[in-house]
N, C-alpha and C positions, 0 to 999 in steps of 0.2 A: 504494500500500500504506500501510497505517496504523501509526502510532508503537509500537514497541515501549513498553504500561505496566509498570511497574516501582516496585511498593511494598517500600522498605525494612524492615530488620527493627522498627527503629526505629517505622514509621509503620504498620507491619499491629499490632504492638503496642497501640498506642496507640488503632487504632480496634476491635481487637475487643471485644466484650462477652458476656457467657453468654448474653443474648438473644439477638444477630446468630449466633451459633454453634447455641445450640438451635432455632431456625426454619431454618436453612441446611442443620444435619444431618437434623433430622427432612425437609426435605425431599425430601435424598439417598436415604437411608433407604426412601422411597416410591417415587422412581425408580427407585431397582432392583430392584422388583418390577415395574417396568413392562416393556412392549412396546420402549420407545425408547431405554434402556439398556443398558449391556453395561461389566463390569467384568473384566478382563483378569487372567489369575495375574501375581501377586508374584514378583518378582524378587529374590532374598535374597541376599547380596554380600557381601563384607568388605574391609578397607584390605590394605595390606602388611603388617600387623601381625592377627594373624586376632581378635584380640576386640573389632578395630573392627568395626564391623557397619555395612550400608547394606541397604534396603528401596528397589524402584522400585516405585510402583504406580499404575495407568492405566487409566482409564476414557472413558467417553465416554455423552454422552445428548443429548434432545431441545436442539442449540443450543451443547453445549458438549463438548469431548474437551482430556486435558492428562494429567500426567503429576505425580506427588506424590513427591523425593525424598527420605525419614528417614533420619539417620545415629543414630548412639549409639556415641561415642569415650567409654569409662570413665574413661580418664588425663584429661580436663578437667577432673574434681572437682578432681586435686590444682595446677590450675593457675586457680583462681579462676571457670573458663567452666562454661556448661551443656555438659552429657553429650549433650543430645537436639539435633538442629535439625533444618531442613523447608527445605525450595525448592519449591513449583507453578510449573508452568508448563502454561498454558492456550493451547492452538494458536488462530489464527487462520484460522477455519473454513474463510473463500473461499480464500485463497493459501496453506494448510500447512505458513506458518511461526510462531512462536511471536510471538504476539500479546500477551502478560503476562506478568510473573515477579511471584511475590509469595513472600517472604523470610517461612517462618512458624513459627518456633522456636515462640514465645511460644503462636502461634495453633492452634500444632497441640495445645499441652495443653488448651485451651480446646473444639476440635473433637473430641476424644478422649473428654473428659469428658462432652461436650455428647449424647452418643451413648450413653453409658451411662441421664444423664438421662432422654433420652427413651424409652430401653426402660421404666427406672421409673415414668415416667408413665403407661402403660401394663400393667406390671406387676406392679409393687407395691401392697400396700393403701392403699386411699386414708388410714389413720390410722395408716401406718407413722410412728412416730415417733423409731425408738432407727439406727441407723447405723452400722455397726462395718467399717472399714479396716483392712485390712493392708498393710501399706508406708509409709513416713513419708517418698518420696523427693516427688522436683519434680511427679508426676502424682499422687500420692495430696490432696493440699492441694486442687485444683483439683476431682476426685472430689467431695470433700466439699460442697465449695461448689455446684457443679451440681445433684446429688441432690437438696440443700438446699432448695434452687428450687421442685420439682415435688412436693416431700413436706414435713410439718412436723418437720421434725428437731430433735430436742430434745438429744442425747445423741449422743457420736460417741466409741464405744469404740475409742481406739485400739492396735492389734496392732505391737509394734515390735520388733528385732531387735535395740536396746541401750535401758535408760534414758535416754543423752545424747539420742540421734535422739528418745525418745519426746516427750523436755520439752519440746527443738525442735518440733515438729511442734503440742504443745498449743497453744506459744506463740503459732504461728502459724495454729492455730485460731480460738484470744481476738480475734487481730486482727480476724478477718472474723467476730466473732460468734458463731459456734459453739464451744460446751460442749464441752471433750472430757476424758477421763478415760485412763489407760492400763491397758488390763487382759488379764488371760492369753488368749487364745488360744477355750481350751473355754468359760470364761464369755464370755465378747466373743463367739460363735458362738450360744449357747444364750439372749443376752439380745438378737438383734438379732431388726429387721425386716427390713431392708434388709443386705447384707452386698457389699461389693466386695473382690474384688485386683488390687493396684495394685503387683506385683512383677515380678523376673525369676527368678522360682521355677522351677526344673525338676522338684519333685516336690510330693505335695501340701501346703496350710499348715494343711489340719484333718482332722477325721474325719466322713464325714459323719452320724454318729449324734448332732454335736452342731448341729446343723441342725432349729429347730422346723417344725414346719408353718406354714404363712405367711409364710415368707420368700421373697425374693427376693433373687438373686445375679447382681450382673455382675461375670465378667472378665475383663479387658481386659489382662492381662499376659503372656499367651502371643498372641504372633503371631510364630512361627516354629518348625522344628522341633523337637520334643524339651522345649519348655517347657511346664512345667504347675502352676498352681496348685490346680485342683480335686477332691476323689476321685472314681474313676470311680464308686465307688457309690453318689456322691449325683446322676451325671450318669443312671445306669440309672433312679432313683428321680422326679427333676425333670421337670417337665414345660421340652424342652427351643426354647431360639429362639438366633436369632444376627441380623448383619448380612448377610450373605452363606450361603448353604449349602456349596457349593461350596468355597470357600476355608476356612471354620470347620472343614471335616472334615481340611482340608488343611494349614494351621499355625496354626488355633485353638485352643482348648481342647479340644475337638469330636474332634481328630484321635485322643484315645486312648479314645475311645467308637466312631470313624468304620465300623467292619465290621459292628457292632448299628444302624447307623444306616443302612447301606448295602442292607443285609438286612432291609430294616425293621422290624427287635425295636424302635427306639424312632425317635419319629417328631420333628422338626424342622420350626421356622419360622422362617420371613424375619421378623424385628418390623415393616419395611413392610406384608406382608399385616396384621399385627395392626393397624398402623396408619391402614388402609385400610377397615375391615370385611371384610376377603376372609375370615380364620383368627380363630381366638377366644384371645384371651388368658390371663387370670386366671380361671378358671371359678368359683372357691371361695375363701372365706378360709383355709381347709385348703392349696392349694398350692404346693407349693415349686418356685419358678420360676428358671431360669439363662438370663441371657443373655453369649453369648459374644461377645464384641468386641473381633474382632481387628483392626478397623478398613482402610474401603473407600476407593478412592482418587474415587469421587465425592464422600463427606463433604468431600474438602478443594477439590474442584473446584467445590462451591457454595459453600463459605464462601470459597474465593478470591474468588466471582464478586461475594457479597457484600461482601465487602471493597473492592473495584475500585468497586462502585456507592458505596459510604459513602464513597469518597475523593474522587469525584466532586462529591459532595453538598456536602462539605465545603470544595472547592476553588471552591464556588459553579458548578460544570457540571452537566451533564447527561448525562454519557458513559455 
């Protein structure tokens, strides 16, 4: 049998990048519209304490199956640590025991975001330029910079919940080079292209009449029951995709549209089919597109896989 690998937080840190992340998800992404695929329901948990929270989610495809643990302890803010972290763990196929551990706090913002990206590249206008966030925590920063990537982002209106968090959040804008301004809500809605939430909102953060045509929306902050950043009535109006079908109706955003969707009043896509040419995307500069990402446990099972090859690379092997 062969060595259990074993990337620290420390060292999955240090080699991810938003490339190795958007070719790793986008590839996930594809697999799970395939034949050789299969994504397992979420398992939604909590500590001793019930507003710790814990996510299991499991997957498996052509080569690889493992298991992606998320926690989110709130009280860590007031003790200096992150609120989020990640465990994968990637079985070893032939014998059934766990083959890799890869420690991916860091990596998992990076894979989150990476997935958003890639819907936008795909679904947004190609000369989307303006960018408007809501949330200023540890995943919104990363949002940005991703989108960043795949669109010419000029402008990144940010939606905040205090002035302190907002200046914070510019600050650290400036550093990674993007522009950002802090602005209400309805204008920050009405002046974007691109629009993400990057909260834990359990009701909506806008209206959706302040929603142009030609926009695009990912998000990514509802993945469990009962949370919702988006209005249902811009989910009736959107032409709608997700990562998953199945699980988006179930604790994505998706879930408080899921009976219109069940019943086919409004129809859903995998962004792998869009990414495939199976399903069409963007049809117009006129639509207003949502993609909902509540995030799949193969995104983390190939950017781990990715990461295990780059650590190899790096160590001068060929594992």
């Amino acid at each position: 049998m062969t060595t259990v690998q074993f990337l620290p937080e420390e060292r999955s840190a240090a080699l991810i990048t938003e490339e190795l992340a958007f070719t790793a998800v986008r590839d996930a992404l594809i697999a799970a519209v395939g034949s050789q695929a299969e994504v397992f329901p979420a398992v939604l948990g909590h500590g001793s304490q019930d507003e710790n929270r814990f996510t299991v989610k499991s997957g498996a495809s052509a080569g690889l199956a493992g298991v992606k643990i998320g926690s989110y302890w709130p009280g860590n803010a007031d003790k200096g640590i992150p609120r989020h972290n990640s465990l994968v763990l990637l079985f070893d196929q032939e014998h059934g025991r766990i083959g890799a551990v890869v420690e991916a706090g860091v990596v998992n913002a990076y894979r989150t975001a990476a997935a958003d990206a890639v819907a936008a590249s795909v679904l947004a206008r190609a000369d989307a330029t303006t960018l408007t966030i809501f949330g200023t925590g540890h995943q919104a920063l990363y949002e940005c910079a991703a989108v960043s990537r795949v669109r010419p982002i000029t402008t990144v209106h940010v939606v905040a919940r205090t002035p302190e968090r907002g200046e914070h959040f510019l600050t650290q804008l400036a550093e990674r080079g993007l522009a950002g301004r802090l602005t209400p809500a309805e204008q920050a809605c009405r002046a974007a292209d691109i629009i993400v939430t990057a909260t834990t909102a359990r009701a909506p953060l806008f209206d959706a009449a302040w929603v142009c045509p030609g926009t695009h929306i990912a998000g990514m902050g509802s993945d469990a029951h009962g949370k919702q950043e988006l209005p249902p009535q811009l989910l009736k109006e959107a032409r709608l995709f997700c990562d998953l079908p199945s699980q988006a109706v179930r604790i994505g955003e998706l879930q408080h549209v899921a009976h219109l969707i069940d019943d086919g009043t409004l129809a859903l896509t995998a962004v792998g089919d869009v990414l495939t040419g199976q399903a069409e995307g963007r049809r117009s500069e006129q639509d207003i597109t949502v993609f909902d990402s509540s995030g799949i446990a193969l995104q983390d099972l190939f950017v781990a896989e990715a990461l295990l090859h780059a650590a190899a690379l790096t160590s001068g092997t060929t594992e």
